[in-house]
RODO-778754 format. One record per residue (C-alpha): residue number from 0; residue in three letters; y, z negated, x. Coordinates in steps of 0.2 Angstrom, whole numbers. Each point is the difference from the previous one (the first is absolute). Example, Ala and Ser with C-alpha at 12.3 -4.5 7.8 and 13.67 -1.06 7.14 Angstrom:
     k     r       Y       Z       X
     0   Ala     -22     -39      62
     1   Ser      17       3       6
% end
This chain:
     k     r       Y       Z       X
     0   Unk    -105     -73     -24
     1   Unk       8      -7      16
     2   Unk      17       6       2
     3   Unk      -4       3      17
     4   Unk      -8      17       1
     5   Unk      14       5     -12
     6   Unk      12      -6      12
     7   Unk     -10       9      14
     8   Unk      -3      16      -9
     9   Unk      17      -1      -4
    10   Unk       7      -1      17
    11   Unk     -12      14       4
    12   Unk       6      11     -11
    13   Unk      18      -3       4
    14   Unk       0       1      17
    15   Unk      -7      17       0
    16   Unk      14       6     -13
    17   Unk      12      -4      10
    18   Unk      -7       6      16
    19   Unk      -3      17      -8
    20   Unk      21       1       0
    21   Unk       3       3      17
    22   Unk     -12      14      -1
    23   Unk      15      13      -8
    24   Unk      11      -3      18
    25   Unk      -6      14      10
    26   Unk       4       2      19
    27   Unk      11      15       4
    28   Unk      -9      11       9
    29   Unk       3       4      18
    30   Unk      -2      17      -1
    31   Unk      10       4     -13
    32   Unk      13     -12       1
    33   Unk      14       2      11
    34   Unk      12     -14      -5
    35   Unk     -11     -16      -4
    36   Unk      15     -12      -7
    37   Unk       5      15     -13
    38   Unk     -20       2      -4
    39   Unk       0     -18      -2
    40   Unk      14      -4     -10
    41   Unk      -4      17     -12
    42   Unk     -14     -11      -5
    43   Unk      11     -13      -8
    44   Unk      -4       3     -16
    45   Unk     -20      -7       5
    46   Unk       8     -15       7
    47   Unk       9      -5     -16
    48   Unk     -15       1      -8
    49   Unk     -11      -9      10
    50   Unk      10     -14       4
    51   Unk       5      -3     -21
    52   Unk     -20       2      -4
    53   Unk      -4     -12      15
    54   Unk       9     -13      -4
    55   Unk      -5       3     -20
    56   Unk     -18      -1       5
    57   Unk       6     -14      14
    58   Unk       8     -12     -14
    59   Unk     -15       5     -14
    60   Unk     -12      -9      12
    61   Unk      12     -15       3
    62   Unk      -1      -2     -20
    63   Unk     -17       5      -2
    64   Unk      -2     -14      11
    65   Unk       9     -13      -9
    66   Unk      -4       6     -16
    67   Unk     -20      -5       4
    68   Unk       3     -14      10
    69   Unk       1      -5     -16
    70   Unk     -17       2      -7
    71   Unk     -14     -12       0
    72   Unk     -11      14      -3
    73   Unk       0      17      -5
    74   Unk     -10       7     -16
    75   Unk      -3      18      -5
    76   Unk      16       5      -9
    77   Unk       9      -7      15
    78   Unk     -11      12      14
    79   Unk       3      15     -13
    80   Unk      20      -2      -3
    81   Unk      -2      -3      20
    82   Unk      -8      16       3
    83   Unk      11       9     -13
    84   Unk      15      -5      12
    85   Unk      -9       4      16
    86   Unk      -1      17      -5
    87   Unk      17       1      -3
    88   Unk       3      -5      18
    89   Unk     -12      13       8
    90   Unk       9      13      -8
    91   Unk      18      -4       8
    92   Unk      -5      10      16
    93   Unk      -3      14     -11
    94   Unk      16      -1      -9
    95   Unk      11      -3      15
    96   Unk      -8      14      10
    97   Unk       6      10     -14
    98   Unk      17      -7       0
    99   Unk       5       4      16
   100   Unk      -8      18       1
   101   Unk      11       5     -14
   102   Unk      15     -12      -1
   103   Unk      12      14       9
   104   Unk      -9      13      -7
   105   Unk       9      11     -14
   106   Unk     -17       0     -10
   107   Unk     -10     -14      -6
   108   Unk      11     -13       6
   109   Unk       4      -8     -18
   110   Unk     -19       2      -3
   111   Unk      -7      -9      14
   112   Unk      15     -13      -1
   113   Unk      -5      -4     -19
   114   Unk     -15       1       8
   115   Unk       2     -17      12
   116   Unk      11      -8     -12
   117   Unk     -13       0     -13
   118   Unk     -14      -7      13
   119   Unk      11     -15       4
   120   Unk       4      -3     -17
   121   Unk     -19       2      -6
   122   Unk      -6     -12      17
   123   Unk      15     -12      -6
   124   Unk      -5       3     -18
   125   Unk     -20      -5       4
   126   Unk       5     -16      12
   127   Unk       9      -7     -14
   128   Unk     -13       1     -11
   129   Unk     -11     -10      13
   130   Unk      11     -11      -1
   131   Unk       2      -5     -15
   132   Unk     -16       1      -2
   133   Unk      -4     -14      11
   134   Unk      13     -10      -5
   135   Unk       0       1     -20
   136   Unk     -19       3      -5
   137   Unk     -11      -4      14
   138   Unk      14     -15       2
   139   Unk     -15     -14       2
   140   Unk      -5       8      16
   141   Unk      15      -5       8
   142   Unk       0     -13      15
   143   Unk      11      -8      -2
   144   Unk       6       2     -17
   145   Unk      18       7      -1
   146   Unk      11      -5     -16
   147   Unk       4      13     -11
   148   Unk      17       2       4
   149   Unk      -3       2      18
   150   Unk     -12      14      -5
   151   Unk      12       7     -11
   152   Unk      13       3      13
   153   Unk     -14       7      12
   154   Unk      -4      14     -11
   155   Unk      19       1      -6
   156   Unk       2       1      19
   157   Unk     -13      15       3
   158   Unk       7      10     -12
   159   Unk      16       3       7
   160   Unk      -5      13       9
   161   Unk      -8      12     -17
   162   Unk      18       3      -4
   163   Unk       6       8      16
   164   Unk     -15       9       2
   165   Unk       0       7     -17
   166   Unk      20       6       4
   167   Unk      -7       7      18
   168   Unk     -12      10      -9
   169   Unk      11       7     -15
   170   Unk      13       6      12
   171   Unk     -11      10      10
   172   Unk       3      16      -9
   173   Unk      18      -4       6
   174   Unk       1      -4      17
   175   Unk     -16      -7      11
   176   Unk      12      -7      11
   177   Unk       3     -13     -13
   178   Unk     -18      -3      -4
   179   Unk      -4      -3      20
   180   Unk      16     -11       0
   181   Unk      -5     -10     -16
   182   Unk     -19      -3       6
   183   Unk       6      -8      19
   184   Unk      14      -9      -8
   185   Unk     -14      -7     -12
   186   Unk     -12      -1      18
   187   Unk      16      -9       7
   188   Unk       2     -13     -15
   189   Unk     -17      -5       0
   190   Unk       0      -2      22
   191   Unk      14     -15      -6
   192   Unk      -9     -18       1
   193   Unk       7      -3     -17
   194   Unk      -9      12      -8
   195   Unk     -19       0       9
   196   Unk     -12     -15      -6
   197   Unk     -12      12     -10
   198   Unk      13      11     -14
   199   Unk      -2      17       4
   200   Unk       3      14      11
% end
C-alpha cells in the first residue's frame, strides 16, 4: 500500500486527538462566577494537563512523521502496529480529562494519575514497536536505506522515554504531582531539536 493514505489517516486521527484536549477547559459561568481570574486560575490543574498532553501528541505527530517518511511503502503488519498506536493516541483525551478532574481531589487522584502514566507509557510502548518494526524486519522497504547503526541509535533514541514513563507511573500511588511532573518533563525533552527525527513521544 501507498504510504500516503496512512500518512493521511494518520494525520486525521491525530488532529482530532488533539483537538479533543481543549474540550476539558470550561468557561466560568457568568452567572455563577463572581471573580473570573480566581475561577480561572482554580482551573490550573486542567491547564497542566492539556498543555503536557498537547505537546505529547504535538511531538508524536512530528515523529510519526519522520518516522514514515521513511517508508517506500507500507504493508499490512505496518497499517496494524500503526493502528494499534493510533488508538493509544485517541485515548489521551480520555485519560487527561481524568487527570485533572481528580488531580486535587482526596479520592482517586493516585488512580487516575497511574491512570495517565500508564497511557503514555503504553502510546510510547506501541510507537516503539512501530519503529522497530520498520527499521529491523520490514528494513527493505526503506527509501533510502539507513545503516544499521544509524538505526540502531534511532530506536536506542526512542526508548528513552519507556524509563520515565514507567517511573511516572509507579509513583503514582505516591504522589500525582510527581507523575504530571515526570510526563511534561518527558513532553519537554522530546519538544528539544535534539531529540525529535522520528524516536518517540
Amino acid at each position: 500500500m501507498s504510504k500516503n493514505r496512512l500518512e493521511a489517516f494518520s494525520d486525521g486521527v491525530l488532529a482530532v486527538a488533539i483537538t479533543l484536549l481543549v474540550l476539558d477547559i470550561k468557561v466560568p459561568d457568568p452567572a455563577t462566577t463572581t471573580d473570573l481570574g480566581s475561577a480561572l486560575g482554580h482551573q490550573w490543574p486542567v491547564y497542566v494537563a492539556y498543555v503536557t498532553s498537547f505537546v505529547t501528541i504535538g511531538i508524536i505527530w512530528i515523529n510519526h512523521h519522520a518516522m514514515l517518511s521513511r517508508l517506500r511503502q507500507a504493508d499490512h503488519a505496518i497499517l496494524a502496529l500503526n493502528l494499534f498506536l493510533l488508538m493509544s493516541i485517541v485515548l489521551l483525551p480520555f485519560t487527561t480529562s481524568l487527570l485533572s478532574a481528580y488531580l486535587r481531589h482526596g479520592h482517586g487522584q493516585h488512580l487516575a494519575a497511574a491512570v495517565y502514566g500508564g497511557s503514555l507509557l503504553v502510546m510510547s510502548i506501541l510507537f516503539l514497536t512501530l519503529n522497530h518494526h520498520i527499521l529491523f524486519p520490514k528494513s527493505h522497504l526503506l527509501s533510502p536505506q539507513l545503516a544499521q547503526e544509524r538505526r540502531t541509535q534511532i530506536i536506542r533514541r526512542g526508548a528513552t522515554g519507556l524509563a520515565p514513563y514507567t517511573l511516572a507511573t509507579a509513583l503514582a500511588p505516591v504522589s500525582q504531582y510527581l507523575t504530571i511532573g515526570i510526563c511534561a518533563a518527558v513532553a519537554a525533552f522530546y519538544a528539544l531539536p535534539i531529540a525529535s527525527g522520528g524516536s518517540s513521544g
